[in-house]
C-alpha positions in Angstrom: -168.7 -25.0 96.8 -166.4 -22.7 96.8 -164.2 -23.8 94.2 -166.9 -24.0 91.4 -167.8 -20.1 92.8 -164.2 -19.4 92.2 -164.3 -21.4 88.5 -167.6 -19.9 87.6 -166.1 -16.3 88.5 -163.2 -17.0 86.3 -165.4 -18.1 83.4 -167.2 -15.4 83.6 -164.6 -12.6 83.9 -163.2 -14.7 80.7 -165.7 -14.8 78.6 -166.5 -11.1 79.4 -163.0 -10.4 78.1 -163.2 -12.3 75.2 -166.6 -10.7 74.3 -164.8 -6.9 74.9 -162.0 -8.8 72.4 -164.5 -9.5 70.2 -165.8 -6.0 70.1 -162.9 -4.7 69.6 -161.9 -6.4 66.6 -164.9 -6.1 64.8 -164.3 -2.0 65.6 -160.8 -2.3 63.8 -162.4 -4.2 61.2 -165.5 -2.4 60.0 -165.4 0.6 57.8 -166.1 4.4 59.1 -168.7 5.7 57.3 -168.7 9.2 58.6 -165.5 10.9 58.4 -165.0 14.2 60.7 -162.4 16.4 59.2 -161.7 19.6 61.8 -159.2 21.5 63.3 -158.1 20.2 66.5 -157.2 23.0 68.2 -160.4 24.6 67.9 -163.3 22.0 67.8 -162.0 18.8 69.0 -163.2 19.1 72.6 -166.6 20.8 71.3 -168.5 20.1 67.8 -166.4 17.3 66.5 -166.3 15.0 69.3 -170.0 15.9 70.6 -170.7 15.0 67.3 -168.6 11.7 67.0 -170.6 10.4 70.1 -173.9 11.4 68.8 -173.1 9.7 65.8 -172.1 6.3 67.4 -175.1 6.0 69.7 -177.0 6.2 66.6 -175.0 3.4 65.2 -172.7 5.1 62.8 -168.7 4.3 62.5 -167.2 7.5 62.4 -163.6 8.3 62.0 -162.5 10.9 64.5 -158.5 11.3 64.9 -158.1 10.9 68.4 -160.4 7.9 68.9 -159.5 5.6 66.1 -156.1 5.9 66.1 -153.7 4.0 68.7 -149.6 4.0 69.0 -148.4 2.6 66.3 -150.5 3.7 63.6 -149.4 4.9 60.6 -150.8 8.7 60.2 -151.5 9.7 56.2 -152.3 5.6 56.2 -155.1 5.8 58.5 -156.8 9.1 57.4 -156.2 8.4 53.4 -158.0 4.6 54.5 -160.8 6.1 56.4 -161.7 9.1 53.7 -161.4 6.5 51.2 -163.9 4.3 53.3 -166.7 6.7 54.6 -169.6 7.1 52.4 -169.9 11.4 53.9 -167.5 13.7 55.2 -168.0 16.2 57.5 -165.7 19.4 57.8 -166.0 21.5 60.8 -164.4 24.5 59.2 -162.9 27.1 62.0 -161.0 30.1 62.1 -157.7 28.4 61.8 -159.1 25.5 60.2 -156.8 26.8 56.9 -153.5 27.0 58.6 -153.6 22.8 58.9 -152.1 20.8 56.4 -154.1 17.6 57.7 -157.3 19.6 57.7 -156.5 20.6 54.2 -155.3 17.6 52.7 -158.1 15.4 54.5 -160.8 17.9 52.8 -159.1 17.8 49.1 -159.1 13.6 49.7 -162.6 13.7 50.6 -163.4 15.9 47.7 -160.9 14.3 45.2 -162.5 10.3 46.0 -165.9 12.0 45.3 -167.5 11.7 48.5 -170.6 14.0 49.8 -169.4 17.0 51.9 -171.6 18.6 54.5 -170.0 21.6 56.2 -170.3 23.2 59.3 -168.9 26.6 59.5 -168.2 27.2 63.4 -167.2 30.8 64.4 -166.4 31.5 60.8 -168.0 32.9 57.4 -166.9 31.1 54.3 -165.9 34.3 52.8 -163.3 34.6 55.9 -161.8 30.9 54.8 -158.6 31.0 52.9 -155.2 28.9 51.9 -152.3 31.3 52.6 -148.7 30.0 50.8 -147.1 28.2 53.4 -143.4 27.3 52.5 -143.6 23.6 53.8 -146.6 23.3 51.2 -145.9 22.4 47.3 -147.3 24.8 45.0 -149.4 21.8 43.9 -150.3 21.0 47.1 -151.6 24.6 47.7 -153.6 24.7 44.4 -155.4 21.6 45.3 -156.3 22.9 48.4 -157.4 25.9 47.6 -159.2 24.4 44.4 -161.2 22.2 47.7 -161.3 24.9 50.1 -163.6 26.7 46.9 -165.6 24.5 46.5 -166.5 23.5 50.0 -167.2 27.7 50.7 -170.4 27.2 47.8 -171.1 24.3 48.9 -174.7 24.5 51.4 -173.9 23.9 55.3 -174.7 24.7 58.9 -173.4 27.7 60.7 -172.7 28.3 64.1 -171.6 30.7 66.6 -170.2 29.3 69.8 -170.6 32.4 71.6 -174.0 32.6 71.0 -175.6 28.9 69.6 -176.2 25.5 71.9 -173.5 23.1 71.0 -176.4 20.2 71.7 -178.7 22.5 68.6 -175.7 21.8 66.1 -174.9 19.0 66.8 -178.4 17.1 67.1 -179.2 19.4 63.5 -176.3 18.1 62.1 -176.8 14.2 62.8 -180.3 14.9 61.4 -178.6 15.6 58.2 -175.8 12.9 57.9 -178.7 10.9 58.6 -181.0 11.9 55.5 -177.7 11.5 53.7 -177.1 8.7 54.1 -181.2 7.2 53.4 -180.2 9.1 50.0 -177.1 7.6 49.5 -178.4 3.7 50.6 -181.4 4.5 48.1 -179.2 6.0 44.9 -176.8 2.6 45.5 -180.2 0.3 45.6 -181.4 2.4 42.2 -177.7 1.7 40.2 -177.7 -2.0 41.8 -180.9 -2.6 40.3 -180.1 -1.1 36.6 -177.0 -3.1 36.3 -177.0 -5.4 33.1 -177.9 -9.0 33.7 -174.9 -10.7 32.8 -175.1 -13.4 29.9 
């Protein structure tokens, strides 16, 4: 009696693990389709990974730094895959959100591959955003970014002003519109799908 308890506790624990295996891979395997480019300094703990969990439990992929990545990965590898992936990106543009060179070079990929932008200007006006030379940057690196950083500033978004606004009102606003983005985006691929050519 005993001994099949024992071997039915084992099973189970093992097949438990193997499903949480399972799980797992099928995470590293499918593709983000929401990436959230922001500066980690100042919206990491608040918009950007409120929003991340918002966005899973509604059954989204997104790509947020911190929990996609593991030891071992290969930074620009990662991000340049993930951007490259995600059908939206979402920048949660900040005060210092300009002094990054990740936040910058992740919004000119998103930008540069085409891919919808919605942003989210937290504790900042987009009149306040701009790409100061920084020595470490290539001049083409800064035109480019500053070329992105343009057009993101005229491009419609969210505001919000921590001192003031309910983190749970942007964030809950904001997966409201990555969801409507993404019925538009499903139903513009359906239209092009179904006015392809027959081939011969």
């Amino acid at each position: 009696m005993q001994r099949n308890m024992a071997m039915s506790f084992f099973q189970r624990r093992f097949f438990s693990q193997q499903r949480r295996t399972q799980m797992v891979a099928r995470r590293v395997v499918e593709p983000c389709d929401v990436f959230l480019n922001h500066r980690c300094m100042d919206t990491k703990k608040t918009v950007a990974t409120l929003l991340y969990d918002h966005l899973k439990r509604h059954g989204f992929n997104p790509f947020l730094d911190n929990k996609n990545m593991k030891p071992g990965d290969k930074l620009f590898e990662k991000i340049n895959r993930a951007v490259m992936e995600c059908k939206i990106g979402v920048a949660v543009l900040s005060p210092r959100y300009t002094e990054s060179y990740f936040c910058l070079h992740e919004l000119a990929l998103l930008l540069g591959c085409n891919k919808k932008v919605i942003p989210i200007f937290c504790d900042v006006k987009p009149s306040q955003l701009r790409v100061l030379s920084n020595p470490k940057w290539s001049e083409d690196e800064v035109r480019r970014f500053r070329l992105a950083l343009e057009e993101v500033k005229f491009t419609v978004g969210l505001t919000f002003n921590s001192s003031k606004g309910n983190f749970s009102e942007i964030v809950n606003n904001s997966c409201d519109i990555i969801i409507g983005s993404m019925i538009e985006l499903q139903n513009e691929e359906r239209m092009q799908r179904k006015n392809l050519p027959i081939p011969l």
